[in-house]
FIDOTOR-939705 format. One record per atom (N, C-alpha, C, O): x, y, z. Coordinates in steps of 0.05 Angstrom, whole numbers, plus 5000, padded with zeros to 4 digits. Example, Ala and Ser with C-alpha at 12.3 -4.5 7.8 and 13.67 -1.06 7.14 Angstrom:
// residues 2
526448865156
524649105156
526449345156
528549345169
525749555142
527349795143
525850015157
526850235161
This chain:
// residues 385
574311043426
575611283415
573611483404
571411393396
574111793404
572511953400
572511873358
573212093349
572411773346
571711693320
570011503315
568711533294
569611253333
568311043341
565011213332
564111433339
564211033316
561211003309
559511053329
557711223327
559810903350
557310903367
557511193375
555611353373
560211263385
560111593394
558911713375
556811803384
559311763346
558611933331
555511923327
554212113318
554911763332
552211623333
550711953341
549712123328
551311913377
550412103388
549712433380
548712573397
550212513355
550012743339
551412883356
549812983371
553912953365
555713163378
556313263364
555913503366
557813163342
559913293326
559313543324
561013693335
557013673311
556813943302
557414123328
557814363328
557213953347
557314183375
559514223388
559714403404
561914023382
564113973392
565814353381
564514543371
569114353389
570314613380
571414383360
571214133359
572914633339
574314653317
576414443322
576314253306
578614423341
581114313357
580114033358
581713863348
576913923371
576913663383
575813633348
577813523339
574313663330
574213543300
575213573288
574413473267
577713713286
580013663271
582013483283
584013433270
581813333313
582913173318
581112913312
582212693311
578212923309
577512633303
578112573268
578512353257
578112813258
578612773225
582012663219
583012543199
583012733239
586012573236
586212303239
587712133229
583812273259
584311913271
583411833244
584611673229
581311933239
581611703210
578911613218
578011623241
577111503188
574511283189
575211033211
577510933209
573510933233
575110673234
573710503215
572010543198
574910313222
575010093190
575709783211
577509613208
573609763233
573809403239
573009243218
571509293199
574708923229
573308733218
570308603224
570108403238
567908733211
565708633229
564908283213
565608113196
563108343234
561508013231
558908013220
556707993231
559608043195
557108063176
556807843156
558507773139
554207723159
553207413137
551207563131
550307753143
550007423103
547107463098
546607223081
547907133062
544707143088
543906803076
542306943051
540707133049
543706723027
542006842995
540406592996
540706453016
538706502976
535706272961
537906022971
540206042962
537505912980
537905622977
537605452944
535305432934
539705362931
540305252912
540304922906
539804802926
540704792887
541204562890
544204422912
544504232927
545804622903
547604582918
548004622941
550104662953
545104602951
544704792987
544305092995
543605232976
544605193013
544305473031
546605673010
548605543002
546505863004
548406002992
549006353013
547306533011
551806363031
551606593046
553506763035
555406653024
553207043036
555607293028
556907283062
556207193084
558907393052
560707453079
562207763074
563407853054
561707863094
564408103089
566308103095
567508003115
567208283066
570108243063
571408533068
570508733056
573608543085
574808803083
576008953069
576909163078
576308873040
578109053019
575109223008
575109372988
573309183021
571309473012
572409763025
572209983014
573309723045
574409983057
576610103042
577110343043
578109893024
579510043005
578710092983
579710282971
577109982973
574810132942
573810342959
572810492941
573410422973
571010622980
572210753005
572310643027
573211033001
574111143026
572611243044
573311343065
570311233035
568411413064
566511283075
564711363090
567210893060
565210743086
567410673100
569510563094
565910813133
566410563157
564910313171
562910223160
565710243186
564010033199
564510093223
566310233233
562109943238
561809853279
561909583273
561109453253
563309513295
564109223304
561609163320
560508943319
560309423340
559209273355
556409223347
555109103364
554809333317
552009423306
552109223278
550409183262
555909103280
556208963247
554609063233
552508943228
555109323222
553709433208
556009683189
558309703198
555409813172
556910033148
555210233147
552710233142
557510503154
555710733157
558310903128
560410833119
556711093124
558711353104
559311543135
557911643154
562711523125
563111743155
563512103147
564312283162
562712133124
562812383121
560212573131
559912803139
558112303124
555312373127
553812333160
552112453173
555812053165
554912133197
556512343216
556012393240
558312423200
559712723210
558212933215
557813033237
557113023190
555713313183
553313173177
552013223157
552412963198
549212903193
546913133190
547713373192
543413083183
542513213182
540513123168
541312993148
537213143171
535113113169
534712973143
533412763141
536413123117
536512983098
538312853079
538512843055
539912733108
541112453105
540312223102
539312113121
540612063077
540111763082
539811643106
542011653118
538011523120
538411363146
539911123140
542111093151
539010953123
541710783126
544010713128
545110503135
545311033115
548010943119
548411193143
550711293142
546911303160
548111453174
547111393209
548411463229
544411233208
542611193240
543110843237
544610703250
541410773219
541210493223
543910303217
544510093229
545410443193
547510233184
546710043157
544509983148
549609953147
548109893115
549009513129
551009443142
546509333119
547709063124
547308903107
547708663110
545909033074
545008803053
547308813034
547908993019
548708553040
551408533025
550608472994
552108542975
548508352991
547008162963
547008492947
547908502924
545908782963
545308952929
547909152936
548009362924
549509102951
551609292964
552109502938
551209722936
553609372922
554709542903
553109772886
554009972875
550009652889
549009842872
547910102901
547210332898
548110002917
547610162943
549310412943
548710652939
552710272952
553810442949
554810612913
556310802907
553910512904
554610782884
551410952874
551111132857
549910842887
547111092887
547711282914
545711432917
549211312929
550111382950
552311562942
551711802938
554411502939
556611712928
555811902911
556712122910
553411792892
552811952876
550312242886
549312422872
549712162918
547612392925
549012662928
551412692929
547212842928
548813162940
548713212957
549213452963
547812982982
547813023005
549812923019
550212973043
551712692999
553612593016
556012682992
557812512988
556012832982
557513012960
558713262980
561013332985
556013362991
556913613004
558313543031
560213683038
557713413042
559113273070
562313133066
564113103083
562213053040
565012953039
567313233033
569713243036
565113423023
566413723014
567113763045
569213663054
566013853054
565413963088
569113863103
571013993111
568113463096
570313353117
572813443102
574713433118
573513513079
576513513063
577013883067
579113993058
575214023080
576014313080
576514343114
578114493125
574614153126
576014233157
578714243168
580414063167
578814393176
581714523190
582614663166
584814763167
581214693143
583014903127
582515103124
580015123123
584115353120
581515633104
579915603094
580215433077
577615723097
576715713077
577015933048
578016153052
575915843015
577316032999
576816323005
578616472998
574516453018
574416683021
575916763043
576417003046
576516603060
578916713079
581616703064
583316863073
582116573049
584316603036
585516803022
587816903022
582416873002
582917082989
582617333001
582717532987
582217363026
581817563037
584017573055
583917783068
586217403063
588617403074
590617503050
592317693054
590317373029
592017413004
592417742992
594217862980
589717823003
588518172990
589418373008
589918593000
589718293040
591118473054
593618433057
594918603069
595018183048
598218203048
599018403016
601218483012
596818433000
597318552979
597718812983
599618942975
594618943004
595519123005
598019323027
599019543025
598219093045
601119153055
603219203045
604419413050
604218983024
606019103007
605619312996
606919513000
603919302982
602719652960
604019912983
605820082979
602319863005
603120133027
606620133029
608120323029
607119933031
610119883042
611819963021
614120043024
609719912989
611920052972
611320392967
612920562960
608220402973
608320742964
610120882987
611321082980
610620763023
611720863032
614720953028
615721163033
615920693015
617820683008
619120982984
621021122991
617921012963
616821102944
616721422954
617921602943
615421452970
615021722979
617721772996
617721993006
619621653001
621721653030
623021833002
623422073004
623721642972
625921662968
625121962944
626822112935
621921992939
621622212937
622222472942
622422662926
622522422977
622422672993
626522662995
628122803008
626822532984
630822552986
630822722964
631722942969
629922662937
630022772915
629623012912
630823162897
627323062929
625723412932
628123562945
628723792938
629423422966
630223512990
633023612971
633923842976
634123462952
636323532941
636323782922
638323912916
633323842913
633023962892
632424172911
634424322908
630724292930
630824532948
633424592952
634124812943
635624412966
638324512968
638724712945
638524952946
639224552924
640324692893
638525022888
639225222875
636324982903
634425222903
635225452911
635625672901
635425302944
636625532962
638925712955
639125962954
641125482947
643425662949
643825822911
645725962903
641625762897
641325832869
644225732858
646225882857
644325462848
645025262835
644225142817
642025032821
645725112789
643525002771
644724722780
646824652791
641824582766
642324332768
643424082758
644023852765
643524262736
644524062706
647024142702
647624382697
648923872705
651323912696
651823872662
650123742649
654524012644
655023932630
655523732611
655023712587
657023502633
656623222627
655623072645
656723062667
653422912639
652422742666
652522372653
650922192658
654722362637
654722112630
655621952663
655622062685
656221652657
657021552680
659521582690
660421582713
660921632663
664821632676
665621922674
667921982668
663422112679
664022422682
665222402705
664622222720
667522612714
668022722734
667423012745
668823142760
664623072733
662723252738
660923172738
662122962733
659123122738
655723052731
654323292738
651823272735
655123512746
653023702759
652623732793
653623542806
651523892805
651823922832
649723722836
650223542852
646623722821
643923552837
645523232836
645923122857
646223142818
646422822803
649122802824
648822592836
651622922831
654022932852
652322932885
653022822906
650323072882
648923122914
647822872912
648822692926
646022822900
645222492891
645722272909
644622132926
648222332895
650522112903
651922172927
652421962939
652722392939
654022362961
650522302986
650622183007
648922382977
647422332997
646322022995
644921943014
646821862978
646821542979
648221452991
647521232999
651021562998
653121453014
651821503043
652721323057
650221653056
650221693077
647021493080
646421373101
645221493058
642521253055
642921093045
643521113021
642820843057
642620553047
640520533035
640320343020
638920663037
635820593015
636420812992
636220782968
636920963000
637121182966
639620932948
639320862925
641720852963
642820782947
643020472940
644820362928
640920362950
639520092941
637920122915
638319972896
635520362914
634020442904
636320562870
635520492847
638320702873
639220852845
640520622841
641820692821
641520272846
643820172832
641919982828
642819822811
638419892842
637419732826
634519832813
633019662803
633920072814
631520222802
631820132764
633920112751
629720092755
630120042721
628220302711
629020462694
625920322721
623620432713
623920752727
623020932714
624720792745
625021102758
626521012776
626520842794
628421242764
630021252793
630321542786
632621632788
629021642781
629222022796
630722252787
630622502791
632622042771
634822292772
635022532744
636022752739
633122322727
633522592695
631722822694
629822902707
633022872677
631623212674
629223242666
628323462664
627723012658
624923052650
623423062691
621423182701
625622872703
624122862738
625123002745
624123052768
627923212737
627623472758
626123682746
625823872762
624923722721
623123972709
620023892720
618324062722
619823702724
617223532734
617123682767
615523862775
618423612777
619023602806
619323942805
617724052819
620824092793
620224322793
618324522795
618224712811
616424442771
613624502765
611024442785
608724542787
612424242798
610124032813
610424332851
608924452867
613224302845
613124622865
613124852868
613124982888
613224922842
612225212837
608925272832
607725482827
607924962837
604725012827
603724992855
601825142861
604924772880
604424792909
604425172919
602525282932
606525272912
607325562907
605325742904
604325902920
604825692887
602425892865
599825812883
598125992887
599525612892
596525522901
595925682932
593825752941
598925702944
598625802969
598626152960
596726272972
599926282946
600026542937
596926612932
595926812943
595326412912
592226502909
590626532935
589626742943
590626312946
590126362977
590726722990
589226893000
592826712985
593527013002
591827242985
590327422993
592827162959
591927422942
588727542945
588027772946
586827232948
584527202951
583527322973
581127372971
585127392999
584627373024
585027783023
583927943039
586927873000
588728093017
586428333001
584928282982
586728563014
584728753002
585828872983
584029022974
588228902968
589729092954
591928922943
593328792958
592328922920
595028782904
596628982882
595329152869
598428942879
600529132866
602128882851
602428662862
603128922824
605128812807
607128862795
607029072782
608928752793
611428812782
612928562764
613028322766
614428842738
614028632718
617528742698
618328962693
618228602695
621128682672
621828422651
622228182655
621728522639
622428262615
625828362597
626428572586
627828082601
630228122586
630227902573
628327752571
632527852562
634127632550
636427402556
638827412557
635127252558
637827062578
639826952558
639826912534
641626932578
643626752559
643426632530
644426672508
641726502541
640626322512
638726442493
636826322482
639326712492
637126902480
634626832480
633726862458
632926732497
630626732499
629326952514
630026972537
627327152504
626127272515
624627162543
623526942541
624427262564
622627162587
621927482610
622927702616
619827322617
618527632636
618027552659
616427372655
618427572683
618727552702
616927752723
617927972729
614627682734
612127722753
612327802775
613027602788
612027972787
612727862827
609228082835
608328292826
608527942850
605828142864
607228112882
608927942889
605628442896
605728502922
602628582941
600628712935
603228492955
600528502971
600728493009
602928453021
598228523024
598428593050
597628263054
595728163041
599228103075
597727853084
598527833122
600727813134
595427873135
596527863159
597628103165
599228083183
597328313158
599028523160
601428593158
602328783171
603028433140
604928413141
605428463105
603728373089
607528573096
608228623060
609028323055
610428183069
607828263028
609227993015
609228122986
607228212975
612328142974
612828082953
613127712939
614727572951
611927622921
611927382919
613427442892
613527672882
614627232882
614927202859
612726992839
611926772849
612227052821
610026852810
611226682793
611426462803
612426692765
613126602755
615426732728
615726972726
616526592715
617726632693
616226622668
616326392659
614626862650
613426902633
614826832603
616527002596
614426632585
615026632563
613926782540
611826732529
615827012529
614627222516
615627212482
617927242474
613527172467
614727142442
613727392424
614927452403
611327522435
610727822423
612128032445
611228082468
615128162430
615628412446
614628672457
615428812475
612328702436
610829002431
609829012457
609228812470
609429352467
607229332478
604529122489
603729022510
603729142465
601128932467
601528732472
599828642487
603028572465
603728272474
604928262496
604828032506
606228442508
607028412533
604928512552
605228502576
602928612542
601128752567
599028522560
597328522577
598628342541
596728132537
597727842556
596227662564
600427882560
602027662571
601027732604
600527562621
601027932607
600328022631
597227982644
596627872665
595928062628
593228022630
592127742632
590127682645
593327592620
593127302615
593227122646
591626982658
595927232653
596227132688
594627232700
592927072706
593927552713
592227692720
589527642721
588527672743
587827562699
585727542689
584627282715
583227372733
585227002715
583826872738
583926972760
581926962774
586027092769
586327192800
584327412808
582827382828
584227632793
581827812797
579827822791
578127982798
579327582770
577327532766
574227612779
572227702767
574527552805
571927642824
572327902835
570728022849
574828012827
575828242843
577228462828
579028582841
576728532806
579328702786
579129002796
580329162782
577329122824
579129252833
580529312854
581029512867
581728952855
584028982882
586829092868
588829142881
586829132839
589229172832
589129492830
587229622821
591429602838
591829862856
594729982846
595330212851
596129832835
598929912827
600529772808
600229532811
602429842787
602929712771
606829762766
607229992759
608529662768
610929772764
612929692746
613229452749
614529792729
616629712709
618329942708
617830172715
620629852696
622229922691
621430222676
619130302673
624730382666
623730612647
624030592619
624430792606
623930322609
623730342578
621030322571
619430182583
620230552544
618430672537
616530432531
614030472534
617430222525
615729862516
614129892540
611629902537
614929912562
613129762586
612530072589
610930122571
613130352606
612930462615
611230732602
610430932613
611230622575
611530992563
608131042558
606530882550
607831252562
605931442576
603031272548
600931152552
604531382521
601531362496
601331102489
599031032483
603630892487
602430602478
604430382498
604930152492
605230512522
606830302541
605130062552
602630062553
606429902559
604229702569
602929742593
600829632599
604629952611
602330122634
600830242628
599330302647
600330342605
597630442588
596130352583
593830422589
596930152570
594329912549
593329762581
591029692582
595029722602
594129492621
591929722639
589829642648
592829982640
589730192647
587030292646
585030352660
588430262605
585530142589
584130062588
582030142577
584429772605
583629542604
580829612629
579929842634
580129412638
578229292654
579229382682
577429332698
581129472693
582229412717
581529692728
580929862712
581529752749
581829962774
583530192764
585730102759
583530432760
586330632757
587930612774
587530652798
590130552762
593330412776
594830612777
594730792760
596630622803
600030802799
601930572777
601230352770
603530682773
605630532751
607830472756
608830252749
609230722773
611830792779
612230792806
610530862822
615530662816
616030692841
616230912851
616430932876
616131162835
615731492836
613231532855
613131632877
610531372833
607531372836
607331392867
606331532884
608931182863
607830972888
608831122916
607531092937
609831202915
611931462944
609931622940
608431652959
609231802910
608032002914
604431882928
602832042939
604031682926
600731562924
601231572968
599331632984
603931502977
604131463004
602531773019
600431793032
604131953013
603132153027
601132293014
600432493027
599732262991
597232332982
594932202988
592632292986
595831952998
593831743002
591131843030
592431883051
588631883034
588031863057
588931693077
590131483071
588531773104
589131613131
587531293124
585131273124
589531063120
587430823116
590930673120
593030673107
589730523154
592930413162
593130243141
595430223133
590930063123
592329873108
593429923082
595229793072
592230123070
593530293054
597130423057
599030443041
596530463082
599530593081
601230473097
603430603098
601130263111
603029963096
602929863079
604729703081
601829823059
601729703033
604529883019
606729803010
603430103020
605830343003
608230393010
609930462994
608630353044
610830503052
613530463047
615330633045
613630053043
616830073041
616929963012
618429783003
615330082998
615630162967
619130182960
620730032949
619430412971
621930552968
624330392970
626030392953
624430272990
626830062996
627129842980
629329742982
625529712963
624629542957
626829402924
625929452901
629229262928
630829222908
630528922892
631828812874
628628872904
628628532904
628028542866
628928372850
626728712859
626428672825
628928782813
629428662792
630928982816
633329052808
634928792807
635928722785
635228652829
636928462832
635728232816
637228102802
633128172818
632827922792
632827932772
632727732757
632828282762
632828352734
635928262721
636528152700
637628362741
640528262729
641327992731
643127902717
639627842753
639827592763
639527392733
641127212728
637027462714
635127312705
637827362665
637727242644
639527572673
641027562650
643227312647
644127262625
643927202665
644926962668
644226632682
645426432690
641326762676
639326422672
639726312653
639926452633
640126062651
639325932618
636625782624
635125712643
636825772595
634225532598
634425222599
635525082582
632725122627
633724892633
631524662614
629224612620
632524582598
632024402579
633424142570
632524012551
């Protein structure tokens, strides 16, 4: 049999595949009954001989024996033989029964037949760095499997909150307890769009730690896209030769003062009014509102303060008026000499020299209602808090 001593004899093992030594490590040490005497001193009582006995194979699991050499080899060591192996227990065979015991336990105790018995009890198994390196990419499988996850039910949440955008919906209902029969349009959209996702609505009935839906994650989620917003606007602004701003500050609902931004500029040749943001204004004067201004202003032109070319508000004397309006003080300032007025700005069209980008920039000045309508728009905002 391929386990048999004499075969192993032949030093193959190391050369054999993986398949045929993991099948001789199954057969097992063999373990015959050999025919081993050794004559001790002759005594009064005559010749005195040892005999072997086979319950050594059960004290000692890694001697075998040959039947046909009657002789005891270590089969771990004539496994993973090697130069500095014991010869006797691995070429020649062990046959002095008289010092056996102290034999074999100076033997178990080498690091040569330490590491070979290591060797035979790991074959056919992983080894630990394959393990841990099987264990580390199922880790990071899951991880991916959950950020994918994670991001799916993200993009439901975004997707609900653009809706509420589009059609200008607030999002927060009055009561959003659980046994409301309102909760609001986002937290109702929520929910009817779980009925149509088996994962959104796996995700909201066993989520503990986030599940998306409060108002600290829709002001979050808000912010997180009005700053994607802003980042693509700098881009343009950065790019365009000429920018114009527009500016009105009221009182909402909730009596909070707020000022409201929109630049206009050439991108591609084409007019973009943007809206920038909702300005929180707690100095009304003049100055604090033309400081509020300057404040946003200030990074964007930074490399450039005279792309700004035009400036527009309303006709109350705060923003507009000629000796201390905030189109004054913002003139004063550092910047380019500005038009002010949508007046200016018609009259700047046909005064302007022949310069085509110039006079698309100006032309549909005139038509232009998009700040009338958010001015009245922004009187029935509240503040979402």
């Amino acid at each position: 049999m391929a386990n048999e001593v004499q075969n192993l004899l032949k030093g193959e093992f190391s050369r054999l595949p993986l398949a045929e030594k993991i099948i001789i490590k199954s057969l097992g040490r063999p373990i015959p009954n050999i025919n081993l005497t050794q004559a001790d001193k002759s005594t009064k009582a005559g010749c005195f001989k040892r005999h072997f006995k086979k319950d050594i194979y059960n004290k000692n699991k890694w001697i075998c024996g040959c039947g046909t050499l009657n002789a005891l080899f270590c089969f771990p060591c004539l496994l993973f033989y090697s130069d500095a192996a014991e010869k006797t227990w691995t070429r020649t065979g062990f046959k002095d029964l008289k010092h056996i015991n102290q034999k074999i336990s100076k033997h178990e105790n080498s690091a040569r037949h330490m590491i070979c018995s290591t060797e035979l009890a790991l074959l056919g198994t992983a080894s630990i760095a394959a393990q841990l390196d099987s264990a580390y990419r199922q880790n990071i499988i899951k991880h991916n499997e959950q950020v994918d996850k994670n991001r799916y039910l993200l993009k439901r949440i975004i997707n609900c909150i653009k809706f509420c955008g589009k059609l200008e919906l607030a999002l927060r209902g009055h009561d959003e307890s659980e046994d409301s029969e309102n909760r609001g349009i986002f937290r109702e959209l929520i929910n009817f769009t779980s009925e149509l996702d088996t994962i959104l609505k796996e995700h909201l009935k066993s989520a503990t730690l986030f599940k998306g839906t409060s108002k600290t994650v829709q002001n979050e989620i808000l912010d997180s896209m009005l700053e994607v917003c802003q980042q693509e606007i700098r881009q343009q602004i950065n790019a365009a030769e000429f920018l114009a701003i527009q500016c009105d500050e009221t009182t909402d609902i909730s009596h909070h003062c707020q000022m409201v931004m929109i630049f206009r500029y050439l991108h591609e040749g084409e007019i973009q009014e943007r809206f920038w943001r909702f300005l929180s204004v707690t100095d009304k004067t003049a100055e604090g509102l033309a400081k509020c201004i300057e404040e946003e202003l200030g990074p964007l032109l930074k490399d450039s303060p005279n792309k700004l070319i035009a400036q527009t508000y309303d006709g109350a004397n705060v923003m507009s008026g000629s000796s201390g309006g905030v189109q004054t003080k913002i003139s004063e300032r550092s910047f380019y000499t500005l038009l002010r007025s949508p007046t200016e700005l018609n009259y700047a069209e046909s005064s302007q020299p022949k310069s085509k980008s110039k006079s698309v920039f100006f032309k549909p000045v005139g038509n232009s209602k998009f700040l009338l309508q958010l001015h009245a728009q922004m009187r029935f905002i509240g503040k979402n808090s």
